[in-house]
N, C-alpha and C positions, 0 to 999 in steps of 0.2 A: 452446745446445748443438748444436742443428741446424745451425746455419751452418759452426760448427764444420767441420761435415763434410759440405759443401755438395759441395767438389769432390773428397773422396775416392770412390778406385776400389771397388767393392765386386767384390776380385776370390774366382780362386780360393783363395787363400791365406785370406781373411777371410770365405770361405761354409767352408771348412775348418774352420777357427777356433770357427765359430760354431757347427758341428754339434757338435765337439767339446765346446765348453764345456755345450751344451743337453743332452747325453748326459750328463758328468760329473750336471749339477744334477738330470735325469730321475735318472739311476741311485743318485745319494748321497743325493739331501733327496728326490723328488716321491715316489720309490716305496715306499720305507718308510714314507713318509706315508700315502700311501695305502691301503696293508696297515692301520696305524695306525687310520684310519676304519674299512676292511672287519671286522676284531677287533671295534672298539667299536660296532658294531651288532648284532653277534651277540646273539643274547638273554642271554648271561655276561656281556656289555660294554654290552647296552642299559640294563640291569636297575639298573645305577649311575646313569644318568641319570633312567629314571624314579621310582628308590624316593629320589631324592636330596632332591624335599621332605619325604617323612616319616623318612627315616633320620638318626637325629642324629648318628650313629657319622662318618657321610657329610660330615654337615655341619658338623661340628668337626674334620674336618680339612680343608675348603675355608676355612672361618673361621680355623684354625692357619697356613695356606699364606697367606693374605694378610695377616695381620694380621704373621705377620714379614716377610712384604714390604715392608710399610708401613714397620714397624718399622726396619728393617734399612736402608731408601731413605734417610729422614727423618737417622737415625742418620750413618750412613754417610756424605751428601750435606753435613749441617751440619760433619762433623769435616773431609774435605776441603775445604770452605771455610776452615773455621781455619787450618788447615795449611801451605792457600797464600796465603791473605792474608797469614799470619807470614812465608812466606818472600819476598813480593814488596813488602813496608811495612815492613817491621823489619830493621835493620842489626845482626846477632851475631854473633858467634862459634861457630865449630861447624855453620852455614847449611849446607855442602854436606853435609858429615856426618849428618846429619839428613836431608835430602834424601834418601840412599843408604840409610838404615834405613828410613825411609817405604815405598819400593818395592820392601822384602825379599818379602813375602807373595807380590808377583805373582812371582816367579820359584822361589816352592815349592811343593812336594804342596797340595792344596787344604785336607791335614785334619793337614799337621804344626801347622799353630799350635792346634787343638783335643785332638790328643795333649800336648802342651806345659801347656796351660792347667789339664789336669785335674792332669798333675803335680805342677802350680806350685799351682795356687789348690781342686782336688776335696777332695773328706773326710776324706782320705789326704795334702793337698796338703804340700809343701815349706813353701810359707808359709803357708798357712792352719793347716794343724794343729802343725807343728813351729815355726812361727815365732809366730804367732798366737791358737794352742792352741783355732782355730774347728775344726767342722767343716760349712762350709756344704754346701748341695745344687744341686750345678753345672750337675746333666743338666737336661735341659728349656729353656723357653724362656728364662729368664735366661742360661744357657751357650749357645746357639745365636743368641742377641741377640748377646754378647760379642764370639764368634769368627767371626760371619761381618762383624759392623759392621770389626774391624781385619784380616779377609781381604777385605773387596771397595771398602775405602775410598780406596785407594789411585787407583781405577779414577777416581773422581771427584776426586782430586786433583791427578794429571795433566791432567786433562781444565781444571779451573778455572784450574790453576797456567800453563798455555798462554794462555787466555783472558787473566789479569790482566796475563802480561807482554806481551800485544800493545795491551792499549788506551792510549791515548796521554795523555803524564803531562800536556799542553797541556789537558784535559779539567781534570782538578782543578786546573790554576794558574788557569783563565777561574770556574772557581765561586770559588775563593779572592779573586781580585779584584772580584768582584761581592759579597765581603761574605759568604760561606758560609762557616759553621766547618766542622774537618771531619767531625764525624757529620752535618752536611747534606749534603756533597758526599758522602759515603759513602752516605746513604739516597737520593739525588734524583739523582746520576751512576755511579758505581758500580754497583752493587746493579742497576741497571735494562736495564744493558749487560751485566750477568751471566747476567741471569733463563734467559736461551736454555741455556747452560750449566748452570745450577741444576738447571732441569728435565732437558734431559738426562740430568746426573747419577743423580739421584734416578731415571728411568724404568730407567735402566742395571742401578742398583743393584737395582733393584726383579725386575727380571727375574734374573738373578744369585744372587739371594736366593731366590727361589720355586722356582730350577731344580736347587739345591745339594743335591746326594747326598750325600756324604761325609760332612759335616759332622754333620747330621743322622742317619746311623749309628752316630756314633762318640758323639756328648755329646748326641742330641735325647730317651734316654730314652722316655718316655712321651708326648712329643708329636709327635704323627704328621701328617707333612705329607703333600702328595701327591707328591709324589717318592720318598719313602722307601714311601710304602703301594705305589707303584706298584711298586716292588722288590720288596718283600715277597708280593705278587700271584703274581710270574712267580717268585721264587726257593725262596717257603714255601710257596706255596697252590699252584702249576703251573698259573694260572687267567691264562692267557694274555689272555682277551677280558677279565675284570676288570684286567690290567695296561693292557691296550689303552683300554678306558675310565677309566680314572686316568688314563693319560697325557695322553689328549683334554680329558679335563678340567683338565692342568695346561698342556696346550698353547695354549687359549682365549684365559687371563688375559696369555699372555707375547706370544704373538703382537698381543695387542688394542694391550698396551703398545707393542710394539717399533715396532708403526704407527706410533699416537699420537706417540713421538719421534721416528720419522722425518718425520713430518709439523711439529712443532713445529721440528724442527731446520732444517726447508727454510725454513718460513714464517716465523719469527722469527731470522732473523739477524741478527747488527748490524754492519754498517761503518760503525766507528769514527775509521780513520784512510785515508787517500788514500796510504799509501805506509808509510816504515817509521817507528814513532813516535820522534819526535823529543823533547828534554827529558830529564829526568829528574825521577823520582820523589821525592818528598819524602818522608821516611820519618817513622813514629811516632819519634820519641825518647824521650816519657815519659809519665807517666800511669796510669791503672788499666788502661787498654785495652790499652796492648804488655804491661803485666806478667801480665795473664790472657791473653793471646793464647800469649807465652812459656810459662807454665806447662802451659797446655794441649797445647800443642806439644810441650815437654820431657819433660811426663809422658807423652804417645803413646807415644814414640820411643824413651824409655827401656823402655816396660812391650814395645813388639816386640822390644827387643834383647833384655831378659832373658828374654822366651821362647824367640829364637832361640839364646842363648847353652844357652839349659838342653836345646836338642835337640843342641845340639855336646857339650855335657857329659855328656847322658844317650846318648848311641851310646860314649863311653867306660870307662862305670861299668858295673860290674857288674851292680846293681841301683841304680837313680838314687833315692837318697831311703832306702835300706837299708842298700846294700852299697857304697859309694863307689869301692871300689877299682879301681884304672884298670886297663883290661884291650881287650885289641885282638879280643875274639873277636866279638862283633857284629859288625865290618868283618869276619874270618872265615867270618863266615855269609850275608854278603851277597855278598862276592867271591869264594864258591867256591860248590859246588856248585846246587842248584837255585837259591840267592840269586844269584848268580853267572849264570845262566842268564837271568834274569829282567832281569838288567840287564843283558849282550851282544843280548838279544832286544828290550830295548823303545830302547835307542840305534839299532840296525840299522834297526827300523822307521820309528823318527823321522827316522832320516838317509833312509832310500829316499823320506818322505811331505813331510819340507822342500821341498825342490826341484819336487817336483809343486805344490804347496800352492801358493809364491811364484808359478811360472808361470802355474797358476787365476786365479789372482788379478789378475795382471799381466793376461791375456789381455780376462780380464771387462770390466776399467778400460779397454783399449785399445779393445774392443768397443764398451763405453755411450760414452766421450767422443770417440772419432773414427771408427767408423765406423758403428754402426748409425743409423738416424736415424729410425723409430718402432720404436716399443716401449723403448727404451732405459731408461726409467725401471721395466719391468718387469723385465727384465732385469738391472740392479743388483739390485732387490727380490729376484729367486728367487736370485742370487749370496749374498747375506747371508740367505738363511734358513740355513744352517749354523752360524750364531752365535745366531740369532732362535731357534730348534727350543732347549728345551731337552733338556740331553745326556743325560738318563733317555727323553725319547721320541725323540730319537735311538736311543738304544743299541738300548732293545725294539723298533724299527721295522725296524732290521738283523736283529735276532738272529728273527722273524717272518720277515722275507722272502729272508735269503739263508741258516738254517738248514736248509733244503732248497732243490736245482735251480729255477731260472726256467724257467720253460716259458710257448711263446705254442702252440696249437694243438698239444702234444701230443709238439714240438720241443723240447728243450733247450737254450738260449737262454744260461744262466751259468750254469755247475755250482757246488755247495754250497760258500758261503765260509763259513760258523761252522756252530760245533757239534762234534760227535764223526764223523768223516768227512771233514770238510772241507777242500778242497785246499790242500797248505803249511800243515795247523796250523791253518788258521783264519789265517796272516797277512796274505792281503789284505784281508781286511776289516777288519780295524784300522789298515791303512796307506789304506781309504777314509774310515776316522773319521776319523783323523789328519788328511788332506787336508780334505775340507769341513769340519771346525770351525778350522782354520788360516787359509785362503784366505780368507774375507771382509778379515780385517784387510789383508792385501796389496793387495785389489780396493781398498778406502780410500782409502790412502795411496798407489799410484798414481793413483785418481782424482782427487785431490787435485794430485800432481805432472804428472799431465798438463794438468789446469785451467791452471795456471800456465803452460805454453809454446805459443809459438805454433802453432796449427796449419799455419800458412804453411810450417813445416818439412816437415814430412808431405808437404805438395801438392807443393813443389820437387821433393822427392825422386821421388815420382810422376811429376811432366813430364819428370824427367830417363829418364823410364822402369824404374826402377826397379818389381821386383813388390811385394805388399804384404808377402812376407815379409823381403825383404832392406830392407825401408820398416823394418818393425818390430825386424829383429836388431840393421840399423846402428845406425841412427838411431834409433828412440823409445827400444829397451830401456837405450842407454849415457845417454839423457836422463834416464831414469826411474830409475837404477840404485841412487842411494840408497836411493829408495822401495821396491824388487825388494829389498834387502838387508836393510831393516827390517821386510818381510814377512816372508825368511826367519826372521830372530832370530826374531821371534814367534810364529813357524811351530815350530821345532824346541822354544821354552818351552813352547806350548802341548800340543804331543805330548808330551812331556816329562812334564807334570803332572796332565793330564784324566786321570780315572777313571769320572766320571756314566755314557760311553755306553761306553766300554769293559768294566767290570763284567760286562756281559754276553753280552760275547764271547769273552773267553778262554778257552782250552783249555789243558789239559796242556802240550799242545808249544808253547804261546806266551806263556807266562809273563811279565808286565807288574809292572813294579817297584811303579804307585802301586796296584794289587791286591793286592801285596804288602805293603806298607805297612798297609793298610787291614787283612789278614789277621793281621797282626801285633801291630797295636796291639788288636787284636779279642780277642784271647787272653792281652793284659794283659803281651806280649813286648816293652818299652818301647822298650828297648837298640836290640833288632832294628830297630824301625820308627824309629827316629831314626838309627841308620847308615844305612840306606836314603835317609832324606832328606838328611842330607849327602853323601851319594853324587851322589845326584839334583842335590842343589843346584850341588855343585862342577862337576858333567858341561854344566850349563845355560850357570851363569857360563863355563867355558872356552870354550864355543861361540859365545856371545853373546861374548865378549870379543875370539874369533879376528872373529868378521863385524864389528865394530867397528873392528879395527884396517884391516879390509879398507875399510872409509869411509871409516878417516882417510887410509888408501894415495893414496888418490884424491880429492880434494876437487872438481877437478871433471875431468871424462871427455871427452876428445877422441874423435870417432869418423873414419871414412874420409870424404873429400872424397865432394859428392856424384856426382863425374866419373866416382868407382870404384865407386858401387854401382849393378852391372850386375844 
């Protein structure tokens, strides 16, 4: 990576650059952290660590917090393995379609499929009691097992579904002629090129899982994790340093992990193919193995679609499961007044935080792969703690340290961004949440897209005398542009849908739809919170579909001759 950037200029544009981005990552993740520690030492905040051997209360919820972690990784990590083994071995009918219901979850509210699920299948459920004449008990960890395994499995399914279609089909023809049936070539070639992928997954999920607010509000009942007690600290108890140390203690486990996969992610990689795999795949045709591979597949996909089907049905009825009658006043109370408000206010925000997010992101990438040349691997690190931090010690790390003035010696430094007071409402600092939990995924996948081209472009551009910023406008950003566009989409989903660290910052005057949501299904207003999410949903898809058509506009991007960048 250094060479890389042997002969870039480190000018003034890229000591610019680089202040900038040091400031964002200081002011969005290190300071709130740090308040974060300063709280949990306090003697409210210490008191959790040191009563934590003998408190059991303590430690059945540190025990509840990993064990669905665990739960939730293992779960989660094995169905998207199914999933995309089905779709990259098995020749059906219906493949893309299925595909497209798999990846419904990432693009809604975090806790529409647990509003749904209690519908469908609670004590009250659609099918459980009127269909099935049960009435199970949903809340707890069996409902919080359910709804987070089919909200974050997705994550690991993209993830492996990538992986299988690049390893090269010339792998299992060389076992097959050497005499391998194929569960050998599936345990001994397969499986062993995955493993980097697997774990990943699984650490993925695991973090995801332990860091999930919503969910755990809405259907965890009586089992209390530490993200939910950490809520419950600053919003019931007003015991700041007790939320502060909850958080730390839920920040430990996520952080240890996110290392750990980043470390396994560097160190076990596999290249498998020297170029782009050639062949074709032999697909299962028959067997017990494709018909449970299918079944399992088919029932997933079915069981998200009638969930999702029954949040389009329940924003219509009157009463979903009482009163069926179809009726438009739910979308009445989401597109007019304060519902209304809430969703002009959290698109605006989204749309102002997109654009910063992708260029974060984009900058950071340009930074570690071309031009810093020590510390760069630190610097990715503090880039991705925004994703790394979960969004409960996020939120409480803001709503501590920018609920009142920054002051260095006495000066005020940044006046009050949340709380009652707060300049604009409190809306820049939900358009800083928005930004750092966005931007990691852009830093990625440009870092990724610029691995791929040569640096030799960069350096021309430079001899020609070019400065580093007309280096970076012309030339990197039109190279990198896919990746800058697929930051964006993820950028404005993610705003879009997060609630963990927002929760804690809103105000009267800034009204946030997936707060809404959450407020709504909280009070048992079904209707309400299911037009919210199809609101939500439609607003996401339109945007993601408009930056999609904008990639296909362009497949690939011509920039100015290097003659013309003066």
């Amino acid at each position: 990576m250094a060479s890389n950037r042997k002969n870039a200029k480190f000018d003034i544009f890229t000591k610019i650059a680089l202040i900038f981005v040091i400031a964002i990552i200081i002011l969005l993740v290190l300071l709130p952290l740090a308040n974060i520690f300063k709280f949990a030492m306090d003697p409210g905040g210490r008191v959790i660590f040191t009563d934590l051997p003998k408190s059991l209360v303590d430690q059945e919820i540190v025990k509840n917090t990993l064990k669905l972690g665990l739960t939730v990784g293992t779960l989660g990590t094995l169905l998207g393995f199914f999933l995309a083994y089905t779709q990259t071995r098995i020749e059906f009918k219906g493949k893309r379609i299925l595909h497209v219901i798999n990846l419904i979850p990432i693009i809604s509210p975090p806790f529409a499929l647990a509003t749904a699920v209690i519908v469908l299948f609670g004590r009250s459920g659609l099918i459980t009691r009127d269909l099935l004449g049960l009435r199970p008990t949903l809340y707890g960890y069996p409902g919080l097992v359910i709804v987070l395994t089919l909200s974050f499995f997705p994550v690991a399914y993209m993830n492996l579904l990538g992986m299988m279609k690049s390893l090269d089909p010339a792998l299992d023809e060389a076992g097959s002629i050497l005499g391998a049936n194929r569960w050998k070539i599936f345990k001994s070639i397969t499986v062993p090129l995955l493993i980097p992928g697997i774990a990943g997954s699984f650490l993925l999920l695991f973090i995801e899982s332990i860091a999930d607010l919503a969910n755990p509000l809405i259907i965890g009942g009586g089992y209390t994790v530490l993200a939910s007690r950490a809520y419950i600290s600053i919003n019931g108890d007003y015991n700041i340093p007790g939320a502060a140390g909850y958080s730390l203690l839920l920040l430990i486990p996520a952080l240890l992990v996110f290392l750990i996969q980043r470390f396994w992610s560097q160190r076990n990689s596999v290249i498998s193919v020297t170029g782009k795999p050639t062949g074709r795949i032999n697909p299962i045709k028959s067997g017990p193995i494709k018909y449970l591979l299918l079944t399992v597949t088919w029932f997933v996909s079915i069981l998200i679609a009638i969930v999702y089907l029954t949040v389009i049905m329940g924003s219509f009825a009157s009463i979903i499961g009482v009163n069926n009658a179809l009726t438009l006043e739910h979308f009445r109370y989401v597109l007019s007044g304060f519902g209304g408000d809430s969703v002009k206010t959290t698109v605006i925000l989204a749309l102002i935080a997109t654009p910063i997010a992708g260029m974060v992101g984009m900058l950071i990438a340009w930074l570690v792969i071309r031009r810093v040349k020590r510390g760069s691997q630190i610097l990715d690190f503090l880039g991705m703690l925004g994703i790394a931090v979960p969004g409960t010690v996020i939120g409480i790390g803001y709503a501590i340290t920018y609920n009142d003035a920054v002051r260095i010696g006495g000066h005020t430094i940044i006046p009050q961004l949340s709380g009652g007071g707060a300049i604009l409402g409190g809306a820049i600092v939900i358009v800083m949440v928005y930004v750092i939990r966005s931007s990691p995924a852009g830093q990625r996948s440009g870092i990724a897209s610029l691995q791929q081209i040569d640096p030799s472009i960069d350096e021309a551009s430079a001899s020609l005398g070019a400065s580093g910023f007309r280096t970076f406008k012309l030339v990197t950003l039109p190279l990198i542009r896919g990746a800058f566009l697929t930051g964006l989409m993820y950028a404005f989903a993610h705003a879009m849908t997060t609630l963990s660290p927002i929760i804690f910052l809103v105000t009267a005057d800034t009204p946030i739809m997936t707060q809404k949501i959450l407020a709504e299904a909280d009070q048992g207003r079904y209707g309400n919170s299911f037009a919210f999410c199809v609101v939500l949903i439609v607003i996401v898809l339109t945007v993601m579909g408009l930056i999609n058509l904008a990639v296909r506009g362009r497949k690939t991007t011509s920039y100015k001759p290097l003659a013309m960048v003066k």
